[in-house]
PQR file of N, CA, C, O and H, with PARSE charges and radii, in Angstrom:
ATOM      1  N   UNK A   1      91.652 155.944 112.121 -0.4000 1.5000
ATOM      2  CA  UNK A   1      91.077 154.659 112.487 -0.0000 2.0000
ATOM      3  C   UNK A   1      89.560 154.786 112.656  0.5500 1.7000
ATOM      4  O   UNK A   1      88.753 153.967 112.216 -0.5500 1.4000
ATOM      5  N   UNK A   2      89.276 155.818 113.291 -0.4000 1.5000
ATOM      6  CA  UNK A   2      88.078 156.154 113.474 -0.0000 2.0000
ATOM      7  C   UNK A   2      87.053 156.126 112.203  0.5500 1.7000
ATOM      8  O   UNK A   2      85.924 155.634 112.208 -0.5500 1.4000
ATOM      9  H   UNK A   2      89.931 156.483 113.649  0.4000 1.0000
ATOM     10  N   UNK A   3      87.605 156.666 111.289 -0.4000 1.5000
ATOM     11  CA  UNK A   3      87.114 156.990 109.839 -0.0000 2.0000
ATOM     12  C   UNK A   3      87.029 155.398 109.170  0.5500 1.7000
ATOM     13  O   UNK A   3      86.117 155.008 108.441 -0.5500 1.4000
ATOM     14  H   UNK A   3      88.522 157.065 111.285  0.4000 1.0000
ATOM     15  N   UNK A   4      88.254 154.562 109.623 -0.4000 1.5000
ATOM     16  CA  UNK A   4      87.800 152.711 108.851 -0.0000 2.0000
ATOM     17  C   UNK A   4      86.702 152.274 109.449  0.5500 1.7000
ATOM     18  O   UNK A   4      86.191 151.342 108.829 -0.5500 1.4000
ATOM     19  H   UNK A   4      88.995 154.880 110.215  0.4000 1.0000
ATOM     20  N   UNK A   5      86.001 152.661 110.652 -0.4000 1.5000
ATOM     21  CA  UNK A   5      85.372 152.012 111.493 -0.0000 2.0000
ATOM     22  C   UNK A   5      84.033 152.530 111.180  0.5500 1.7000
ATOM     23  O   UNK A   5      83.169 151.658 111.272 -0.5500 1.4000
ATOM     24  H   UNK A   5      86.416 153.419 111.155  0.4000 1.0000
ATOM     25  N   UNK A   6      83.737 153.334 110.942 -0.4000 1.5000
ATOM     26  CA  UNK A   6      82.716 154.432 110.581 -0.0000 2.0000
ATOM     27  C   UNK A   6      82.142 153.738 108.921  0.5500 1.7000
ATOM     28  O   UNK A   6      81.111 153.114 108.671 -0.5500 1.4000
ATOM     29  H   UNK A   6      84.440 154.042 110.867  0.4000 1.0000
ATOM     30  N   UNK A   7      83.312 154.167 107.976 -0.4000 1.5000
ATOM     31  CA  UNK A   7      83.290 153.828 106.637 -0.0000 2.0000
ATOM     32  C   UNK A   7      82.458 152.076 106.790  0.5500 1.7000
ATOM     33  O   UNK A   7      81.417 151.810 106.190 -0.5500 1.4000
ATOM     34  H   UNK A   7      84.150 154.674 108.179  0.4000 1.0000
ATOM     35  N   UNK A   8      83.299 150.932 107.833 -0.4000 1.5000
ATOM     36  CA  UNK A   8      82.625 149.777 107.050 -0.0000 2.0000
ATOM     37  C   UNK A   8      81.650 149.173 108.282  0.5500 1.7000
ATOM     38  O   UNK A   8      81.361 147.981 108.379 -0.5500 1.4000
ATOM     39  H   UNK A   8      84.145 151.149 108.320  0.4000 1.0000
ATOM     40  N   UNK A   9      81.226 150.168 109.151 -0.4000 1.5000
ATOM     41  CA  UNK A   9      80.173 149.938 109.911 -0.0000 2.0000
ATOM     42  C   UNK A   9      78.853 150.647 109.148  0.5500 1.7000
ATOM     43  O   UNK A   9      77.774 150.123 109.424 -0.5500 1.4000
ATOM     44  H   UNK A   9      81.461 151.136 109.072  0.4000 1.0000
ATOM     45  N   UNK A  10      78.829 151.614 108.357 -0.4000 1.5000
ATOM     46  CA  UNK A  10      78.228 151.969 107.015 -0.0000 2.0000
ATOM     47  C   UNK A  10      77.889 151.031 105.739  0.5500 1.7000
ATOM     48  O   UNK A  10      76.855 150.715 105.150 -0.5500 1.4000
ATOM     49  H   UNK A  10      79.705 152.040 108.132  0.4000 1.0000
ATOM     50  N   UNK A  11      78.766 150.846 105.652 -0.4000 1.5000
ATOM     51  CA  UNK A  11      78.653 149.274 104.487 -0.0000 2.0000
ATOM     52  C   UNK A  11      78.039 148.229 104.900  0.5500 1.7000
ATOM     53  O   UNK A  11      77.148 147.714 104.224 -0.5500 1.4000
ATOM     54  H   UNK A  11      79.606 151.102 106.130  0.4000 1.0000
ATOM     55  N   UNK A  12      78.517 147.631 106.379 -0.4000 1.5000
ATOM     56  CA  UNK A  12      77.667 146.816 106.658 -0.0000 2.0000
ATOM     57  C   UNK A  12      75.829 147.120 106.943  0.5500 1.7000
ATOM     58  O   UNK A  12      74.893 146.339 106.770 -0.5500 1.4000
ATOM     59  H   UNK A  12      79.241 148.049 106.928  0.4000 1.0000
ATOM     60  N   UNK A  13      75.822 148.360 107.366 -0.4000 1.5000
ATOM     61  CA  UNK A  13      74.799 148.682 107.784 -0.0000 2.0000
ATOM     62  C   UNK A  13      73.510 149.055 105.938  0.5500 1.7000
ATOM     63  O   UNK A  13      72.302 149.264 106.040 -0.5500 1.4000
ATOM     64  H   UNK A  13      76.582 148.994 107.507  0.4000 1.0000
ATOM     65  N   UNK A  14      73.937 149.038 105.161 -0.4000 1.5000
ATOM     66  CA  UNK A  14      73.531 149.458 104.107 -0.0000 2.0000
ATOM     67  C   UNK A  14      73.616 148.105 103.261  0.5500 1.7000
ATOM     68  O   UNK A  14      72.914 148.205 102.255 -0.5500 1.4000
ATOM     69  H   UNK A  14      74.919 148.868 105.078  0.4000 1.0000
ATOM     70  N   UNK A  15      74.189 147.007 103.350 -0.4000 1.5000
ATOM     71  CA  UNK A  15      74.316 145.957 102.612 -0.0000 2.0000
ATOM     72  C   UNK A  15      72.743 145.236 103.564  0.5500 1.7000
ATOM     73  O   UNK A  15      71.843 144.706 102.914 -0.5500 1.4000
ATOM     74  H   UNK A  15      74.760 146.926 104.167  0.4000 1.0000
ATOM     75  N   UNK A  16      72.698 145.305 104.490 -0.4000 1.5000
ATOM     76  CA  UNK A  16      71.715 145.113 105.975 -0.0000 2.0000
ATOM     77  C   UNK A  16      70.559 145.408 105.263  0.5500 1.7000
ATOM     78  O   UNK A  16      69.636 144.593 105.233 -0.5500 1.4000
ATOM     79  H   UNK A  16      73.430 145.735 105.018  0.4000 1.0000
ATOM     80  N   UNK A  17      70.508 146.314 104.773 -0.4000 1.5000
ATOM     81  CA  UNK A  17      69.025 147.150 104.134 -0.0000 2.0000
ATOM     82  C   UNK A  17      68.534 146.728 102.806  0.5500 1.7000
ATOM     83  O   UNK A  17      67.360 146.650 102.443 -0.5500 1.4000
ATOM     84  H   UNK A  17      71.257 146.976 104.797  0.4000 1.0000
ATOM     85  N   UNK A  18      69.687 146.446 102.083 -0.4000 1.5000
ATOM     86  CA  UNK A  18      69.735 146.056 100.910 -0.0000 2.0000
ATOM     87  C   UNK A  18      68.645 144.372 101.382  0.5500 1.7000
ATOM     88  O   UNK A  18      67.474 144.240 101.028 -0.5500 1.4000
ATOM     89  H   UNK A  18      70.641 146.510 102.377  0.4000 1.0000
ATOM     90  N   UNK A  19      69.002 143.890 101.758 -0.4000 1.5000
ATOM     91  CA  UNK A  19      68.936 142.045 102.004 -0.0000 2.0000
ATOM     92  C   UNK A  19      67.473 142.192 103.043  0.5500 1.7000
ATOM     93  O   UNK A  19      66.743 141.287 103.446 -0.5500 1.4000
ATOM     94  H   UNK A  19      69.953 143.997 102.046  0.4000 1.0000
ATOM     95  N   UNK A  20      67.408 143.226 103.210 -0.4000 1.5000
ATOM     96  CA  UNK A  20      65.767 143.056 104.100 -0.0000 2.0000
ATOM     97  C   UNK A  20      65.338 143.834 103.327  0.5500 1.7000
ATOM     98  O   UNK A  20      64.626 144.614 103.959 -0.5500 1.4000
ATOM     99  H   UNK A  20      68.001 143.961 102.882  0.4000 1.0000
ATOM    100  N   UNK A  21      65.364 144.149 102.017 -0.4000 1.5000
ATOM    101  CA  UNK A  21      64.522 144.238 101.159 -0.0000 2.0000
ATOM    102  C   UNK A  21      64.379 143.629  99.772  0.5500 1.7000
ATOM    103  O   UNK A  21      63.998 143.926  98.640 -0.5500 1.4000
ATOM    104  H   UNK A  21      65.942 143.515 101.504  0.4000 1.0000
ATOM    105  N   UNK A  22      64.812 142.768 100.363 -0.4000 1.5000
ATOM    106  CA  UNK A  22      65.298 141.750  98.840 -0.0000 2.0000
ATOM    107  C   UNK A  22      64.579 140.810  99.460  0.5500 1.7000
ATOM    108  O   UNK A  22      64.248 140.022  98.574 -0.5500 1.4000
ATOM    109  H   UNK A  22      65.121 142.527 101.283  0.4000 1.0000
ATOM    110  N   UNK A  23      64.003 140.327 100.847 -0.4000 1.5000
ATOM    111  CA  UNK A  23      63.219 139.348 101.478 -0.0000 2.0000
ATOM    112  C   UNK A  23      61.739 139.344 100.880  0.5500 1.7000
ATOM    113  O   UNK A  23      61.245 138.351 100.348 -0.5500 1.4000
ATOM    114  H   UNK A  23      64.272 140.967 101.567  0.4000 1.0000
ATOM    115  N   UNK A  24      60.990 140.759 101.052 -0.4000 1.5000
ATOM    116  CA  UNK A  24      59.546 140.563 100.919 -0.0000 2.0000
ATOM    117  C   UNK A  24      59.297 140.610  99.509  0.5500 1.7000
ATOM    118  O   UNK A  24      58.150 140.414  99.108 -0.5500 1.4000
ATOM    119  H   UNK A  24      61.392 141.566 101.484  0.4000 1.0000
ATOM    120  N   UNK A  25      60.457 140.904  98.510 -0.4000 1.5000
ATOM    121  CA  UNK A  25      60.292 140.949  97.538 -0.0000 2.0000
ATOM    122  C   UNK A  25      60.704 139.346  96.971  0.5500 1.7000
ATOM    123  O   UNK A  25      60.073 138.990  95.977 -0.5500 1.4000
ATOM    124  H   UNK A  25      61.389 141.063  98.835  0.4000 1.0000
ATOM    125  N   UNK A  26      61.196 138.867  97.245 -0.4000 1.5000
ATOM    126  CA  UNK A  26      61.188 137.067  96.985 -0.0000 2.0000
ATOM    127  C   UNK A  26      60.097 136.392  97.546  0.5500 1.7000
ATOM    128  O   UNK A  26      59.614 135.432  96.947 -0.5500 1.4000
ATOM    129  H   UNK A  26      61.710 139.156  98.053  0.4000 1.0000
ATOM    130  N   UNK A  27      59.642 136.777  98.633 -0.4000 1.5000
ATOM    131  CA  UNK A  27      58.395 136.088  99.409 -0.0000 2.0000
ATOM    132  C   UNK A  27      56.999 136.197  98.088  0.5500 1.7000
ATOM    133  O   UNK A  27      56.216 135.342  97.675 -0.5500 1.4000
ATOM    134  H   UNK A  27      60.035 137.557  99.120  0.4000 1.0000
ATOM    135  N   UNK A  28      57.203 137.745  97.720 -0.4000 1.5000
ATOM    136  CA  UNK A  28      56.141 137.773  96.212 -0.0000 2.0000
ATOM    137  C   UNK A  28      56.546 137.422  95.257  0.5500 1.7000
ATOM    138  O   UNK A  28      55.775 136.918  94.441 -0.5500 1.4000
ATOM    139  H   UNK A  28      57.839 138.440  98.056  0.4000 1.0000
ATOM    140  N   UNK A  29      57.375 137.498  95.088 -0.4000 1.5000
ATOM    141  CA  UNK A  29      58.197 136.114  93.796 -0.0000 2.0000
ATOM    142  C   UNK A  29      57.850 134.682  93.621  0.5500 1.7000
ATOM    143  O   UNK A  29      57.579 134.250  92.500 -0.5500 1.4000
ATOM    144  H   UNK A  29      58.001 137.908  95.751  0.4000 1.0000
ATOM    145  N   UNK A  30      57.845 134.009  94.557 -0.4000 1.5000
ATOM    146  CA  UNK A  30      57.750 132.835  95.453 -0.0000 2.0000
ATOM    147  C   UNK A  30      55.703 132.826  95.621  0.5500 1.7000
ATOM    148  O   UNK A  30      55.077 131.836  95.243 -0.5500 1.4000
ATOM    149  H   UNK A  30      58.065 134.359  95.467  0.4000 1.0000
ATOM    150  N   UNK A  31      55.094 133.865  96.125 -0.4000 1.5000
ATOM    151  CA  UNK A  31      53.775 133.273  96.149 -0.0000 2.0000
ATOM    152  C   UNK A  31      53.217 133.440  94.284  0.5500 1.7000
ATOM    153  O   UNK A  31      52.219 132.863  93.850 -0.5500 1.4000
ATOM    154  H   UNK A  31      55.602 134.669  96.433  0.4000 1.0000
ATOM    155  N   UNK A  32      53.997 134.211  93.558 -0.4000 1.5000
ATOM    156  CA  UNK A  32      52.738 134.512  92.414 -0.0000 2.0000
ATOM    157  C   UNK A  32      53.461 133.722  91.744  0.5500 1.7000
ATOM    158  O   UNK A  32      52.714 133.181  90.929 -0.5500 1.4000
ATOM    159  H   UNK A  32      54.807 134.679  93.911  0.4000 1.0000
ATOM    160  N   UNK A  33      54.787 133.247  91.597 -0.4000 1.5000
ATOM    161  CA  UNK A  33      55.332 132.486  90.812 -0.0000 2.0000
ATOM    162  C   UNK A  33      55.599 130.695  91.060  0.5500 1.7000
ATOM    163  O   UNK A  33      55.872 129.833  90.224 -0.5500 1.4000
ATOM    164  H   UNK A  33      55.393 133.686  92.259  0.4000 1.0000
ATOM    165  N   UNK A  34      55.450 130.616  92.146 -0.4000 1.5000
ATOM    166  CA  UNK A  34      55.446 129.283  93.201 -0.0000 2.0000
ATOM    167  C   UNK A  34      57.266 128.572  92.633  0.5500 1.7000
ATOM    168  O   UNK A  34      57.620 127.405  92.467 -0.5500 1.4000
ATOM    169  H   UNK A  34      55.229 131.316  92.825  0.4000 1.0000
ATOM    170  N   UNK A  35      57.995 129.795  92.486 -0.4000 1.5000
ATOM    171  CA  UNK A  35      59.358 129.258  91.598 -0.0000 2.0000
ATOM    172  C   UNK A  35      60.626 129.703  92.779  0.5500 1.7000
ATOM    173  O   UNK A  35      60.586 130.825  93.283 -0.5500 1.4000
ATOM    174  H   UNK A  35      57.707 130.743  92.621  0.4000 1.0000
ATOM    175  N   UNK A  36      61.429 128.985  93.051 -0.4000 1.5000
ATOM    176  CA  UNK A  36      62.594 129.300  94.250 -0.0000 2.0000
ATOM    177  C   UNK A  36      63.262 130.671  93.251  0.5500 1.7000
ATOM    178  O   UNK A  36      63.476 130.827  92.049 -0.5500 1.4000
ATOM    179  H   UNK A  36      61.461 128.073  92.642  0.4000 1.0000
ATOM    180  N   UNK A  37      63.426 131.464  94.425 -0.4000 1.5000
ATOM    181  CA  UNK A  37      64.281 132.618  94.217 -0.0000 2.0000
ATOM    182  C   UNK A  37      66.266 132.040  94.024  0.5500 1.7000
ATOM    183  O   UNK A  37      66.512 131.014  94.658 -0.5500 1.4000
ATOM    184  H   UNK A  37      63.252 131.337  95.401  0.4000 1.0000
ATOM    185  N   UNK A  38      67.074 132.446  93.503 -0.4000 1.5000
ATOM    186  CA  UNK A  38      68.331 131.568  93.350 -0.0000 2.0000
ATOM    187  C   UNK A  38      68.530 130.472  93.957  0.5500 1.7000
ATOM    188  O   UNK A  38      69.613 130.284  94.511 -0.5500 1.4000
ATOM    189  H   UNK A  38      66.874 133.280  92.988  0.4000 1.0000
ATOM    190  N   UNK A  39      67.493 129.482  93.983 -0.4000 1.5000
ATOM    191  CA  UNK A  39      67.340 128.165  93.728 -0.0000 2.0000
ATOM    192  C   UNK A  39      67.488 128.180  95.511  0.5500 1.7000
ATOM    193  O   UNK A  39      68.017 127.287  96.174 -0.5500 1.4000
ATOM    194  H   UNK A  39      66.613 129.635  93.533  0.4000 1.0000
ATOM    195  N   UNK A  40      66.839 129.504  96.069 -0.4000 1.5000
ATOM    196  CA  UNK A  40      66.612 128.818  97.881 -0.0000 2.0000
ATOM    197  C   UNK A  40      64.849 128.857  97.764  0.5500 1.7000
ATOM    198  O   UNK A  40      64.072 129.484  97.044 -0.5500 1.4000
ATOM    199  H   UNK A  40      66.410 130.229  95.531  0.4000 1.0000
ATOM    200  N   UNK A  41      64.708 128.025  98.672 -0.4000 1.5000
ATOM    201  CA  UNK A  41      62.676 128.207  98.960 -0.0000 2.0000
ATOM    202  C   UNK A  41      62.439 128.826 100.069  0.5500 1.7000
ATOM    203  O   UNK A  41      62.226 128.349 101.183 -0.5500 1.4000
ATOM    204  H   UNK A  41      65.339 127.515  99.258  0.4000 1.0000
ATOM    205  N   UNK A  42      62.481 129.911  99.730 -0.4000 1.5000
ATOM    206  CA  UNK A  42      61.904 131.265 100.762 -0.0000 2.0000
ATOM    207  C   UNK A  42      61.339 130.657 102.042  0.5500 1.7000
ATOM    208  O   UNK A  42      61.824 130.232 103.091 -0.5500 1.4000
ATOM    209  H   UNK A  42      62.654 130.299  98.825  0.4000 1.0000
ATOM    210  N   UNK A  43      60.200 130.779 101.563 -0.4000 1.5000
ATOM    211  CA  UNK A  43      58.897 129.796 102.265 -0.0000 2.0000
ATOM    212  C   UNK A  43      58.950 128.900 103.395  0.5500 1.7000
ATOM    213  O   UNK A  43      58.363 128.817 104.474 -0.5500 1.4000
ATOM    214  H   UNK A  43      59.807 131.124 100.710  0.4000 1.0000
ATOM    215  N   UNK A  44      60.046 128.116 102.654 -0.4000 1.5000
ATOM    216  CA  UNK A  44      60.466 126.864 103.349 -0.0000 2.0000
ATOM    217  C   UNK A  44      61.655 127.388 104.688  0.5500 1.7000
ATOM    218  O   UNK A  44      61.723 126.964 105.842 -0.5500 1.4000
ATOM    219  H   UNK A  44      60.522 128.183 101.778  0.4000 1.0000
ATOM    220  N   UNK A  45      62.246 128.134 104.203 -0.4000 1.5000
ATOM    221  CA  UNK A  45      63.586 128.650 105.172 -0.0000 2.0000
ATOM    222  C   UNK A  45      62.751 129.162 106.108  0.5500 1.7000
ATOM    223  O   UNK A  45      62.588 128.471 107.113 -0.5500 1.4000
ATOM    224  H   UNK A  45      62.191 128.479 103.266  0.4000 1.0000
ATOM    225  N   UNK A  46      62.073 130.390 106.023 -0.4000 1.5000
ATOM    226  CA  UNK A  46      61.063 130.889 107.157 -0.0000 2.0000
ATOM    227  C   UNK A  46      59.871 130.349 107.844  0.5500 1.7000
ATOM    228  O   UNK A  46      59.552 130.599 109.006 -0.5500 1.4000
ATOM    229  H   UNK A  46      62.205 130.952 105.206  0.4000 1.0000
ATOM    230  N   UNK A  47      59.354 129.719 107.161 -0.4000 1.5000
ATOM    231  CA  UNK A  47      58.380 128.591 108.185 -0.0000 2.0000
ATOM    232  C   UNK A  47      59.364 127.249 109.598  0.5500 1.7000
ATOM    233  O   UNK A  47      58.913 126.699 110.603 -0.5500 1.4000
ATOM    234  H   UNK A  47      59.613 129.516 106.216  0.4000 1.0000
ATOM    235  N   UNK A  48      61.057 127.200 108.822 -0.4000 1.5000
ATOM    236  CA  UNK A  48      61.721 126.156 109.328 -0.0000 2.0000
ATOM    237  C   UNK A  48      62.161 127.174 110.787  0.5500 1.7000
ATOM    238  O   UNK A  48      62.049 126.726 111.928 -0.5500 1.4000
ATOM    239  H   UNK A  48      61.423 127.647 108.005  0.4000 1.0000
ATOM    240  N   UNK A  49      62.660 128.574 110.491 -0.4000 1.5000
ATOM    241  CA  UNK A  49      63.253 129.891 111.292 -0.0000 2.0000
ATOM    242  C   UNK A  49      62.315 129.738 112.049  0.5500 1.7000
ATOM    243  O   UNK A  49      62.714 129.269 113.114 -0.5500 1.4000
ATOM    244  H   UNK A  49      62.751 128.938 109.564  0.4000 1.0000
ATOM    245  N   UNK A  50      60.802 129.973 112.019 -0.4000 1.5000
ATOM    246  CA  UNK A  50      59.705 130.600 112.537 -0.0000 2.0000
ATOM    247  C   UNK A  50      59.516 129.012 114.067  0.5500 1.7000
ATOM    248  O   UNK A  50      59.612 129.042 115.294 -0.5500 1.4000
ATOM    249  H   UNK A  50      60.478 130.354 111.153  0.4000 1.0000
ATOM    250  N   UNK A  51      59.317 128.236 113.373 -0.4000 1.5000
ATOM    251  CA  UNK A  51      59.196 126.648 114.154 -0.0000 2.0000
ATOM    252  C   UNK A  51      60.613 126.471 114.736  0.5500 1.7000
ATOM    253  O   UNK A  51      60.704 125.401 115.338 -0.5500 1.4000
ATOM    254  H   UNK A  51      59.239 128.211 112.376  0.4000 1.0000
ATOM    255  N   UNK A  52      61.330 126.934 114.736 -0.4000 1.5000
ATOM    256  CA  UNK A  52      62.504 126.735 115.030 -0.0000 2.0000
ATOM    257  C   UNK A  52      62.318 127.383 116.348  0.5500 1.7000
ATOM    258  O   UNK A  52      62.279 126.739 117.396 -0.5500 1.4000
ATOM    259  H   UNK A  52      61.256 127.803 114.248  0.4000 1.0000
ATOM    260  N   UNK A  53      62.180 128.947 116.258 -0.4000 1.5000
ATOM    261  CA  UNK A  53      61.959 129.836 117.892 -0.0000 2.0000
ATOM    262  C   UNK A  53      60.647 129.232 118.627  0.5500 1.7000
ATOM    263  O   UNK A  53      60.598 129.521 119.822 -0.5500 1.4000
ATOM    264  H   UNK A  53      62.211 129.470 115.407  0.4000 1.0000
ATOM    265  N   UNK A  54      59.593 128.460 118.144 -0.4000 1.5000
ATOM    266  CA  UNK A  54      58.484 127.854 118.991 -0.0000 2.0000
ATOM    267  C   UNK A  54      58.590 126.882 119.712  0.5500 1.7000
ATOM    268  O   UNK A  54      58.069 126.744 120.818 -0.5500 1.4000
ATOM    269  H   UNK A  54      59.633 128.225 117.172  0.4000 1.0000
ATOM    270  N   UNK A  55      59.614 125.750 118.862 -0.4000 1.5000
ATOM    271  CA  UNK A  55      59.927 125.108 119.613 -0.0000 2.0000
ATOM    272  C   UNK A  55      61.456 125.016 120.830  0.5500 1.7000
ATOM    273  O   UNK A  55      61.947 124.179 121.588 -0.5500 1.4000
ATOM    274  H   UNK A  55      60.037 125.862 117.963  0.4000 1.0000
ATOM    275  N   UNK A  56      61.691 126.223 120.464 -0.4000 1.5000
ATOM    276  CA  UNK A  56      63.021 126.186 121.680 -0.0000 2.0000
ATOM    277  C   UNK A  56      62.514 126.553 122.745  0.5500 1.7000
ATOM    278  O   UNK A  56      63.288 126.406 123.690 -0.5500 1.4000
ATOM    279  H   UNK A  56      61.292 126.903 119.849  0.4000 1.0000
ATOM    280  N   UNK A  57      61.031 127.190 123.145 -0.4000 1.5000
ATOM    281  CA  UNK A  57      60.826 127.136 124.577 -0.0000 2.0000
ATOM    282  C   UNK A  57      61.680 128.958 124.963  0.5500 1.7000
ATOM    283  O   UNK A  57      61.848 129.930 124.227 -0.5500 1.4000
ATOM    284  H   UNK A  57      60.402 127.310 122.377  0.4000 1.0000
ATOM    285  N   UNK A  58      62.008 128.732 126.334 -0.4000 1.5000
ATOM    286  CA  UNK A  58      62.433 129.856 126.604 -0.0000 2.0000
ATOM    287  C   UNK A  58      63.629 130.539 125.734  0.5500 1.7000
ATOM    288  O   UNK A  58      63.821 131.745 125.578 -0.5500 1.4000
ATOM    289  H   UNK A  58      61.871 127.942 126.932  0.4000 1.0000
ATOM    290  N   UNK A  59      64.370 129.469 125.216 -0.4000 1.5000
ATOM    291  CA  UNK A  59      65.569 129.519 124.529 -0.0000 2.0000
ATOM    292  C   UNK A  59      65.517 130.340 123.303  0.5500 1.7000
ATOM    293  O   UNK A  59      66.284 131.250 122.990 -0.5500 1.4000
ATOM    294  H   UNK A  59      64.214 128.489 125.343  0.4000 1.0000
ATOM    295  N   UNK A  60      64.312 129.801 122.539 -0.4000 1.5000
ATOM    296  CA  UNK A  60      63.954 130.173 121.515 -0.0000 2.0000
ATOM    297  C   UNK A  60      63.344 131.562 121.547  0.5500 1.7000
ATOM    298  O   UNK A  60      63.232 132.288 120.559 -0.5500 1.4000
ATOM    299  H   UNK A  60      63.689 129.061 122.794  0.4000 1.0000
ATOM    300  N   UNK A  61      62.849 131.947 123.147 -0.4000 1.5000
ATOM    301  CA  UNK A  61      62.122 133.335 122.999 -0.0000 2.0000
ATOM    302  C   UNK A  61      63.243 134.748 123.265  0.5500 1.7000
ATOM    303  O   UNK A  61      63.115 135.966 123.143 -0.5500 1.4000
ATOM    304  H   UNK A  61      62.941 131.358 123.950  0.4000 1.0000
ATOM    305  N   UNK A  62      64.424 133.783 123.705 -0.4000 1.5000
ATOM    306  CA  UNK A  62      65.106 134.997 123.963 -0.0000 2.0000
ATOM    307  C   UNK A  62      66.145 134.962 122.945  0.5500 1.7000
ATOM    308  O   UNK A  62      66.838 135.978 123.008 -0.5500 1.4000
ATOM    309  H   UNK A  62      64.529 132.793 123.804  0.4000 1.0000
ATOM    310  N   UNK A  63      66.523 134.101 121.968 -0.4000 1.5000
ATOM    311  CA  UNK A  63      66.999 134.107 120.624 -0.0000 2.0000
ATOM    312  C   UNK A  63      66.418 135.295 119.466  0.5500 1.7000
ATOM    313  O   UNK A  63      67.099 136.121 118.859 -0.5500 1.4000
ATOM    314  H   UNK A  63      65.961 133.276 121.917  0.4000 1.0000
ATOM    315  N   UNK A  64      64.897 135.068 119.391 -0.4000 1.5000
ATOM    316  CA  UNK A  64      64.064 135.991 119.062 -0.0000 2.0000
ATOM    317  C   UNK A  64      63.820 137.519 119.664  0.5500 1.7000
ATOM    318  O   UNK A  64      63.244 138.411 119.041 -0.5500 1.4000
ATOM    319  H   UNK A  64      64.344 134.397 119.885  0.4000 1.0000
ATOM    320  N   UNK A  65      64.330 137.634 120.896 -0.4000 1.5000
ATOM    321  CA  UNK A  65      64.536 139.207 121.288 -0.0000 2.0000
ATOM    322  C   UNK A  65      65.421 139.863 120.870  0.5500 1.7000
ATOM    323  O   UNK A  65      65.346 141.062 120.600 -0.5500 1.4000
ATOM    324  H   UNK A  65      64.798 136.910 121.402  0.4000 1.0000
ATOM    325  N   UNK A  66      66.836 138.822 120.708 -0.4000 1.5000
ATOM    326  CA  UNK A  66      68.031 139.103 120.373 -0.0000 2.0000
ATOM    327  C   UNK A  66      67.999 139.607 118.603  0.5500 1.7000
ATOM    328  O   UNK A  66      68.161 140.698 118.058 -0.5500 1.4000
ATOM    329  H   UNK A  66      66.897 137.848 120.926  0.4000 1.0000
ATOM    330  N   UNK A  67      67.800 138.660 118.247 -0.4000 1.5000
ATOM    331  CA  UNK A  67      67.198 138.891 117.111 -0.0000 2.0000
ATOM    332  C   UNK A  67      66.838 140.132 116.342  0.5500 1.7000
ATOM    333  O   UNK A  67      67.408 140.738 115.435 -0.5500 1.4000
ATOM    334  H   UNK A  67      67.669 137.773 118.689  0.4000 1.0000
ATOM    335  N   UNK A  68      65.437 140.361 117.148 -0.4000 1.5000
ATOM    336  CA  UNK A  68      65.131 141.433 116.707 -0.0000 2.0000
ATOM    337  C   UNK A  68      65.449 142.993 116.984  0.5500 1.7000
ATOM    338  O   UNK A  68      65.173 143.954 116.266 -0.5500 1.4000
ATOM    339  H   UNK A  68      64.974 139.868 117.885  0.4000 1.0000
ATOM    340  N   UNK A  69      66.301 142.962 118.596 -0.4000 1.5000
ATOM    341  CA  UNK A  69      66.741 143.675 118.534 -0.0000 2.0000
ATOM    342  C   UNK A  69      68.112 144.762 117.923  0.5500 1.7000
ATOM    343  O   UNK A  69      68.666 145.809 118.258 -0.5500 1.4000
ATOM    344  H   UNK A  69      66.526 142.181 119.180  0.4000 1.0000
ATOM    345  N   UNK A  70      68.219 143.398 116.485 -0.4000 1.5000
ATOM    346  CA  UNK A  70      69.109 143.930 116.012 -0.0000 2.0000
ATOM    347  C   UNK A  70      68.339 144.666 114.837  0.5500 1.7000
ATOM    348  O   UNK A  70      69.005 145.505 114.231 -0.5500 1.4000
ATOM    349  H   UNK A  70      67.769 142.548 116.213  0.4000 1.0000
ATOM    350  N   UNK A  71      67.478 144.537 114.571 -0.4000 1.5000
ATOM    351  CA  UNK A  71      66.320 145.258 113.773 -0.0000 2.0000
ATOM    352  C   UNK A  71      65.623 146.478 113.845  0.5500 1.7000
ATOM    353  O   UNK A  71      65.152 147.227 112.990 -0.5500 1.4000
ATOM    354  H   UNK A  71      66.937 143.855 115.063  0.4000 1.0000
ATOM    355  N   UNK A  72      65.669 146.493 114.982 -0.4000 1.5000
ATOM    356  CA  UNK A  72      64.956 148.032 115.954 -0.0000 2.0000
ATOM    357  C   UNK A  72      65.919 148.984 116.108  0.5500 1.7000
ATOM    358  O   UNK A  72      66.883 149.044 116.871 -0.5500 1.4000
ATOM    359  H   UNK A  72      66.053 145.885 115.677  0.4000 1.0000
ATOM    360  N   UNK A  73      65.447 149.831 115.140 -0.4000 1.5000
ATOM    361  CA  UNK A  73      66.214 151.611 115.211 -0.0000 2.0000
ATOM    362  C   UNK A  73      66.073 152.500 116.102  0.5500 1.7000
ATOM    363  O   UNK A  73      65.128 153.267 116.285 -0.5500 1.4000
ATOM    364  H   UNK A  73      64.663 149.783 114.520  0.4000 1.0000
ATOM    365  N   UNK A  74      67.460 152.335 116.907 -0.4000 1.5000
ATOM    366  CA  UNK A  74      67.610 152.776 118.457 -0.0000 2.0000
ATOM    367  C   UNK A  74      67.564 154.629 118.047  0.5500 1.7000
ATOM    368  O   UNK A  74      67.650 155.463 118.949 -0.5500 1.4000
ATOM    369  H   UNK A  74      68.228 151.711 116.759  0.4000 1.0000
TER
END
């Protein structure tokens, strides 16, 4: 059991890496090409994310800790 848990906490963790690096590379897609990456607008999603945590106030700041602390390599 130990070994299923391991195996697709790995997968997830590597599909994770894959997709945060598939971000800054659409963001330069998106500025030199001004063309949606599979028809999402980068741009648009993260400026909406970004205004989204400013305006929630405290809510929004501890959404954003949460957040990122899933980002930070313990």
């Amino acid at each position: 059991m130990d070994n299923v848990i391991k195996y697709i906490t790995g997968f997830f963790t590597g599909l994770a890496s894959v997709l945060m690096a598939v971000i800054p590379v659409s963001i330069l897609w998106y500025v030199l090409t001004a063309g949606s990456v599979f028809g999402i607008d980068v741009i648009a999603n993260l400026t909406s994310l970004v205004n989204g945590f400013g305006t929630g106030g405290f809510t929004g700041l501890v959404v954003l800790v949460l957040v990122m602390s899933f980002f930070v390599k313990k």
